[in-house]
C-alpha positions in Angstrom: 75.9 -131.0 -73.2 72.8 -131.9 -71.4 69.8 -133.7 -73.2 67.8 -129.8 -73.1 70.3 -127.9 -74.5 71.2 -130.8 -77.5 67.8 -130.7 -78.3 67.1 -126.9 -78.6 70.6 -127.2 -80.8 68.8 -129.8 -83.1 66.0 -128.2 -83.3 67.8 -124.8 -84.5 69.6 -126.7 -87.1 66.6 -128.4 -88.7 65.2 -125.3 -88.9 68.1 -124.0 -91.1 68.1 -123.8 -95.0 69.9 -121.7 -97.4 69.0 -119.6 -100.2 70.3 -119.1 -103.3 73.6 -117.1 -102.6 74.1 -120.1 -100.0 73.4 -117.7 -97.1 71.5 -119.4 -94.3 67.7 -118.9 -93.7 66.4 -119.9 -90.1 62.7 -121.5 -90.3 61.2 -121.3 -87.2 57.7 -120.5 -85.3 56.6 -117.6 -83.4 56.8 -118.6 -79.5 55.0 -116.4 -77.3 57.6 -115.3 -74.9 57.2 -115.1 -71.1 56.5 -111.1 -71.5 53.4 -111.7 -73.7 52.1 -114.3 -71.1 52.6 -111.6 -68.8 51.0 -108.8 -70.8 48.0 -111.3 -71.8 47.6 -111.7 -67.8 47.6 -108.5 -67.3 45.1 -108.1 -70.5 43.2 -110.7 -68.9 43.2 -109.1 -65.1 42.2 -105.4 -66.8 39.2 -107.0 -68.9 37.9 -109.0 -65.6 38.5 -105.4 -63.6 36.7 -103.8 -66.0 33.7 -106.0 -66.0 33.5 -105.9 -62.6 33.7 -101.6 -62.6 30.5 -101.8 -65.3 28.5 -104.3 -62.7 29.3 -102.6 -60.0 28.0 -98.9 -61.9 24.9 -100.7 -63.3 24.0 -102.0 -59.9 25.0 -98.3 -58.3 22.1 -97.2 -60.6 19.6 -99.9 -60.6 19.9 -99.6 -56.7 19.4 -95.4 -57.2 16.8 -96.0 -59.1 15.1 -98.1 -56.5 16.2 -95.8 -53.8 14.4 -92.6 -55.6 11.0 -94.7 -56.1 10.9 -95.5 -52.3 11.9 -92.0 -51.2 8.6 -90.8 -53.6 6.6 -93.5 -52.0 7.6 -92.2 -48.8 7.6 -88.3 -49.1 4.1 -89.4 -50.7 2.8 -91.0 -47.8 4.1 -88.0 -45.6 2.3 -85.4 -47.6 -0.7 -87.0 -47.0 -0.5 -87.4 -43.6 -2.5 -84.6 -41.8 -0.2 -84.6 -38.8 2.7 -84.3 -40.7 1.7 -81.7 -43.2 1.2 -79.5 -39.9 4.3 -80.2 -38.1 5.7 -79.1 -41.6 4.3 -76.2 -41.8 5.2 -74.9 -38.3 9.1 -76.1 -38.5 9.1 -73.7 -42.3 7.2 -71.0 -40.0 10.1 -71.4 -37.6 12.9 -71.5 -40.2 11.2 -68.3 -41.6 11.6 -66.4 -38.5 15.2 -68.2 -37.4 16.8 -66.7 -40.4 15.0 -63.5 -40.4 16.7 -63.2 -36.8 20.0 -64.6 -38.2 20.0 -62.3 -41.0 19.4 -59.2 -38.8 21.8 -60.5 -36.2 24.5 -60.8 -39.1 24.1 -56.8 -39.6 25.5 -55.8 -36.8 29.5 -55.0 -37.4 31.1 -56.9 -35.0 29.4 -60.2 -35.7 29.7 -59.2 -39.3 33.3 -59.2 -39.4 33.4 -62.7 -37.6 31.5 -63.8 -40.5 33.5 -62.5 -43.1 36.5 -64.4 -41.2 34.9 -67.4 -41.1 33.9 -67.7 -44.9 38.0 -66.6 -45.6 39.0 -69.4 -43.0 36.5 -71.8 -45.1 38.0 -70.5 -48.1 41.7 -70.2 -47.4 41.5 -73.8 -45.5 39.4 -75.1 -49.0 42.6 -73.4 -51.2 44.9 -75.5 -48.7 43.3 -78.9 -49.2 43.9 -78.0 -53.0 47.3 -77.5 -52.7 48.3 -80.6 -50.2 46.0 -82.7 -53.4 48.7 -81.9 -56.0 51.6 -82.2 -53.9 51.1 -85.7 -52.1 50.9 -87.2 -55.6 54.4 -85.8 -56.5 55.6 -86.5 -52.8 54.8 -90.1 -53.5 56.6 -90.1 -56.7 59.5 -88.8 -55.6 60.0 -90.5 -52.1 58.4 -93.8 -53.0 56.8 -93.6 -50.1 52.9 -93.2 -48.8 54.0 -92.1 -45.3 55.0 -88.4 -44.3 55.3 -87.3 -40.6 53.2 -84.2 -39.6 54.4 -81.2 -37.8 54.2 -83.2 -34.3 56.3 -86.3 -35.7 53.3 -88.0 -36.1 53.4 -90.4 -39.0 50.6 -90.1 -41.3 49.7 -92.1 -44.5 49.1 -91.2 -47.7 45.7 -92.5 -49.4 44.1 -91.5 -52.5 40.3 -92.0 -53.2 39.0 -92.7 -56.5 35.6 -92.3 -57.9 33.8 -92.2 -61.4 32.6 -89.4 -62.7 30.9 -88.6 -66.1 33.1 -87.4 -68.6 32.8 -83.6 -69.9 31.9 -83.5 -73.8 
C-alpha cells in the first residue's frame, strides 16, 4: 500500500464511530468534488460574461445617446443654413414629381404585373430565409456539424448571429 492510499484508509477509520445498536457511523466533512469546481468555474465564467453583456449594453446606449445629440446638433445646423434649406426643398420638389411619374408608370399592365412578381419574389425568397432559419439549427443538431455543401458542392458554413432584444411583457 503506498503512503496516499494508507493515509486516506486512516483517515476513513478515524472517522468511524458506532451507535448504539453497534452499527457503524462515518464522521466526515463535505469535500467539494471536482464537478463543483467545475460548476463554480463555469458560475464564475457566466457572472464575468454577464457583466461584460450589461457594459457592453450600457455603453451601446450611452454611445446612442451621444450619437442622437450630435445628429440634432447637426440637422440643426443644416436647417439653418440658407443654402441647404433650398437644395432641400428642390430634391422634395423632385421626389414629388419622381414618384408621381413612378406611380403613373406603375399603372400601366405590363409593368404592373412585373411589379406584382417582384413583391411575390421578395416575399416568397423572405418565406425561404424563414424556413432555411429553423432547419440549420436542427441540421446542426443532428449532424454535429456547421458545414453543409450547396447545390454546386460548394461547402458553406453554418453561423448564427445573436443580438439582444427587449423582452415582450
Amino acid at each position: 500500500m503506498d503512503e496516499n492510499t494508507r493515509n486516506d484508509a486512516e483517515e476513513k477509520n478515524a472517522g468511524l464511530t458506532q451507535n448504539e445498536n453497534g452499527s457503524e457511523i462515518t464522521e466526515g466533512e463535505i469535500v467539494e468534488s471536482s464537478a463543483t469546481g467545475t460548476s463554480d468555474q463555469a458560475q464564475t465564467i457566466l457572472e464575468s460574461l454577464e457583466g461584460m453583456i450589461r457594459q457592453n449594453l450600457a455603453k451601446i446606449s450611452k454611445l446612442g445617446e451621444e450619437l442622437k445629440q450630435q445628429k440634432e446638433m447637426l440637422a440643426s445646423v443644416l436647417d439653418n443654413d440658407e443654402t441647404y434649406k433650398q437644395h432641400q426643398d428642390a430634391v422634395k420638389a423632385a421626389t414629388k414629381i419622381r414618384n408621381g411619374t413612378k406611380n403613373e408608370i406603375l399603372k400601366r399592365l405590363d409593368v404592373a404585373q412585373v411589379n406584382e412578381r417582384v413583391k411575390g419574389l421578395t416575399a416568397e425568397i423572405k418565406e425561404s430565409k424563414e424556413s432555411l432559419n429553423s432547419y440549420l439549427p436542427e441540421y446542426q443538431r443532428l449532424s454535429g456539424s456547421n458545414e453543409i455543401n450547396n447545390e454546386n458542392g460548394e461547402p458553406m458554413e453554418i453561423v448564427f448571429v445573436a443580438k439582444l432584444v427587449k423582452r415582450r411583457p
